[in-house]
N, C-alpha and C positions, 0 to 999 in steps of 0.2 A: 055703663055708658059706652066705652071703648073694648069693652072683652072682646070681641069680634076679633079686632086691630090690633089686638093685646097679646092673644096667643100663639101666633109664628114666632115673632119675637122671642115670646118666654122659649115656647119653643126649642129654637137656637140655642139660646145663654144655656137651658136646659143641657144639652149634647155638647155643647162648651167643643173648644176653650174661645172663648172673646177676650177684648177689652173695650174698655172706658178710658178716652182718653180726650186730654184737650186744655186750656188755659183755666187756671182757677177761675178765675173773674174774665168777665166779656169786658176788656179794655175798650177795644174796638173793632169795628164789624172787620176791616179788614184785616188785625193780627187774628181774629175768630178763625173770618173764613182761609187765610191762608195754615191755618194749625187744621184744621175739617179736612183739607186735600190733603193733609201730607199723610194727616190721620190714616184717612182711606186708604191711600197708595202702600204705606206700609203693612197696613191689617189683608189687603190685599194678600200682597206678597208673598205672605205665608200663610193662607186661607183662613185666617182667624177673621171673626164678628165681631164689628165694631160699633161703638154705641159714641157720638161726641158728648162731651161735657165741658160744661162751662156754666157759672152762675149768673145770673141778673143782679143778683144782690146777695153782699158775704156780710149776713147781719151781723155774724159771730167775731168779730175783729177786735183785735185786742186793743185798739186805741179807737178813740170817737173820731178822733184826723184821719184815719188808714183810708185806701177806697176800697169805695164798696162796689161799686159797680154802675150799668147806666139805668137800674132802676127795674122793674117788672114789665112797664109798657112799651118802651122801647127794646128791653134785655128778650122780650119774646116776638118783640119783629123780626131782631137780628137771626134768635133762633130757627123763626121759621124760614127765612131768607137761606140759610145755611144748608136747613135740611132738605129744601126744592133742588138746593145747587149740586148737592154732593149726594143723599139719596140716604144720607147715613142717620136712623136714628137718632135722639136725643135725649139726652139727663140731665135734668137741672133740678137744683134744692129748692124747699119749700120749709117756708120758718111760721106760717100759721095757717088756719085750718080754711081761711076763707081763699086764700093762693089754688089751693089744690085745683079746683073747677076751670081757671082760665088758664091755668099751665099746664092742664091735662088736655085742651085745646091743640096744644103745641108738643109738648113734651110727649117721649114714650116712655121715660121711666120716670116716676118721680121720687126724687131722694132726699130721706131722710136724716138733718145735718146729723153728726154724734152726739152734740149738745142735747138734741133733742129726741133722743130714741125710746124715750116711755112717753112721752107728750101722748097721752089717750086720745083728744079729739083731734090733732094733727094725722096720728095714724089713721085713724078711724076715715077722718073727711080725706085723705091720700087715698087708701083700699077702696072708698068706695065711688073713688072715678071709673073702678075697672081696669087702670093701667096698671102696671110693673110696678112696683116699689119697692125703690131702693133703700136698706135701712142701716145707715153705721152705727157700728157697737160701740157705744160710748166708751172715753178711755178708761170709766170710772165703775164698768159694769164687767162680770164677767159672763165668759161665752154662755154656761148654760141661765143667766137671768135672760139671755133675750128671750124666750121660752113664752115668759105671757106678751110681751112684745110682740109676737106671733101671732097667737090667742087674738089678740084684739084686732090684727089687722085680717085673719081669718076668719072672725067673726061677719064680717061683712061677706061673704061670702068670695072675696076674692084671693085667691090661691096664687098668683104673682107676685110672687115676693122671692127679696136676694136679701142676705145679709152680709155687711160687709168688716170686717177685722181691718182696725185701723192703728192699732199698739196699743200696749197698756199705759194709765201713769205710773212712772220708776221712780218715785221722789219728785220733787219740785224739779220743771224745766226738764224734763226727759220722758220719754218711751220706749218700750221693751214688747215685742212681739213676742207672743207664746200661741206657738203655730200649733198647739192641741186644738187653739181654737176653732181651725177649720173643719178637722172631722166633728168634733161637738156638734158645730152647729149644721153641717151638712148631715148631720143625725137626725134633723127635724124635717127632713125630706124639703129643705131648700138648698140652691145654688149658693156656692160662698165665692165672695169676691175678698181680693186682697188689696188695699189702701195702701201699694209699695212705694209712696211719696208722703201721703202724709204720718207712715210708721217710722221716717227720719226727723221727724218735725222736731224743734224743739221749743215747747208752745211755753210764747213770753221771754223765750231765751234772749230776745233782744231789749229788752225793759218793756219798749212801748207797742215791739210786734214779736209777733214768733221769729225763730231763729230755725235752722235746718242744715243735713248733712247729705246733699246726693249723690256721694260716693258712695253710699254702701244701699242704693236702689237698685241695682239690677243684683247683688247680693239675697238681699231680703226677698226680691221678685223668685227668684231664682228657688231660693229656700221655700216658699209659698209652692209654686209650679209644683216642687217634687214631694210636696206634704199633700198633692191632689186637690190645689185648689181648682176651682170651675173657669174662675174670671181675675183679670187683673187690672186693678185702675190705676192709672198714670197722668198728675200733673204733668203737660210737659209744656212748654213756650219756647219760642223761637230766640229768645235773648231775655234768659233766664234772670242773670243779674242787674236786667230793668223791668223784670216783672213789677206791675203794680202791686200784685198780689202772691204771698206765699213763694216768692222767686227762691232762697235758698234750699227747699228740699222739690223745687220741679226738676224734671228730666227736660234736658235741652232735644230740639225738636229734631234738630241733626243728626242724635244719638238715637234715633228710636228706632231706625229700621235693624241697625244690629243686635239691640235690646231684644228687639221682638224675635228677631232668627235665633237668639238663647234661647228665647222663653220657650218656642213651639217647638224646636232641640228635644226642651224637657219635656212638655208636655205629650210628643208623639210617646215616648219611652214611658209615661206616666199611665197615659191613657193604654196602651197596648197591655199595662201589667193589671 
């Protein structure tokens, strides 16, 4: 349906390096759209491709009170609003299989939560909009089970696909990044993105939400970049410690222009070897 519209893009991510970057959840249109420009203006800066992200709906919440978001029919006005405004791209998750078709309306990549990364007709009904999709490695699978994960979403004939490394579980309440996992999965001749926000999480650390550590994100970023990852995704928000969503492992928005002059640092020296 969208392959046409689908391939620059891959494209791009393809010849790397990008990011993904933007507020977990769409609190509202204007912390969105002011995280989209600053988004831009950074990724700018140092000629990286950029993709915004943000959800409509964070089904996966560890309490039934958490917010989730303003919902799919509003959450993809705001999106498209954003993407006329700023010109950049978009990623938002999808949690069942009947979502995919009107947020491939909107959306250019569609992504696949961790929770849900063998879900068969999820991926199936995602690959066969024709758009990009995004698939994170659950924290409970390793790199090489994504392999039929692949399979099914190749099956449909559509060859856009990223896989993304988000930590492993390291016992109850923690994550451990094992950065073999990128060459693994960039062995299956896709793009690998690295999840350097929510590989500090520490999911439920709070009882009733996750808990997280963003001092050691531009570390792990960092660590990812010179393991030759493709792409890097970054929670970040403007006032991180009133995020509605996921605020203790986002990157504050302030920090990202220096973040990113690291990251392309590494990445020129990466790419050149």
């Amino acid at each position: 349906m969208h392959a046409h519209h689908a391939q620059p893009l891959y494209d791009s991510l393809l010849s790397g390096p990008f990011i993904f970057a933007g507020p977990c959840a769409l609190e509202s249109f204007a912390l969105a759209m002011e995280t989209a420009h600053a988004v831009k203006e950074a990724a700018e800066a140092y000629g990286l491709t950029a993709v915004f992200k943000s959800s409509y709906d964070k089904a996966n919440r560890t309490s039934l009170d958490s917010f989730r978001g303003p919902g799919m029919v509003k959450g993809l006005e705001w999106l498209a609003r954003i993407k006329e405004a700023t010109g950049l791209p978009i990623v938002t998750d999808i949690h069942e299989p009947e979502q995919a078709a009107p947020v491939a309306e909107v959306a250019d990549v569609l992504q696949i939560p961790a929770f849900l990364c063998r879900q068969t007709s999820l991926l199936i009904a995602a690959a066969g909009t024709g758009r990009i999709v995004n698939v994170k490695k659950g924290q409970f699978v390793a790199p090489w089970d994504m392999r039929p994960a692949l399979d099914k979403l190749f099956s449909t004939g559509n060859k856009r696909i990223l896989l993304t490394e988000r930590g492993a579980s390291f016992g109850y309440n923690n994550l451990v990044v094992d950065f073999r996992s990128i060459p693994i999965m960039q062995s299956y001749g896709v793009p690998v993105v690295f999840d350097a926000t929510h590989s500090v999480q520490l999911p439920g650390g709070q009882g009733g939400s996750s808990g997280g550590d963003r001092q050691y994100v531009p570390r792990l970023a960092r660590a990812a970049v010179a393991a030759g990852v493709n792409g890097v995704f970054l929670e970040c928000h403007p006032d991180p410690d009133r995020a509605l969503c996921d605020g203790p492992n986002s990157w504050p928005l302030q920090q990202l222009d220096p973040l990113l002059k690291d990251l392309t640092t590494l990445w020129n020296i990466t790419y050149a070897c």
